[in-house]
C-alpha positions, 0 to 999 in steps of 0.5 A: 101691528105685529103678525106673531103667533096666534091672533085673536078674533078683534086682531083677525078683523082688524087685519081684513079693515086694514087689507080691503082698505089697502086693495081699495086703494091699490085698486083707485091707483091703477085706475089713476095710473091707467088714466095718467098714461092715456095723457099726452103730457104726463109727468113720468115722475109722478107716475113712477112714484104712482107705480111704486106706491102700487107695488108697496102696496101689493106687497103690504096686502100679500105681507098681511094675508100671509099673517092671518092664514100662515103656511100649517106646517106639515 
C-alpha cells in the first residue's frame, strides 16, 4: 500500500483497519514484554526480539498516521 498523493475514502479506512490492528498488537506486546521481565528465567533472546518487533511496529504505526494526515504545507 503506497502512501502518495491523495487517498480516497476506502484507502483512507483501510489505513485506520490496518494501524488500530497494528496498535492492538503493539499494545498485547508490551503486555507480553512486561509479563517476560517479571520471570525469573526469561529468555533474553526472545525478549529482545519481542522489543524489536515493538519498535518495528511503532515505527510502522507513526509511518501510516504521517500518510493519512500529511504536513499541509504553508
Amino acid at each position: 500500500m503506497s502512501i502518495e498523493g491523495p487517498i480516497g475514502d476506502a484507502e483512507r479506512v483501510a489505513l485506520q483497519q490496518r494501524i488500530v490492528a497494528l496498535k492492538l498488537e503493539h499494545r498485547d506486546l508490551d503486555a507480553a514484554i512486561h509479563r517476560m521481565a517479571e520471570e525469573s528465567s526469561v529468555d533474553q533472546l526472545q525478549l529482545t526480539r519481542l522489543k524489536r518487533r515493538k519498535l518495528l511496529l511503532k515505527d510502522q504505526i507513526a509511518w501510516l498516521e504521517r500518510g493519512l494526515d500529511p504536513d499541509v504545507p504553508a
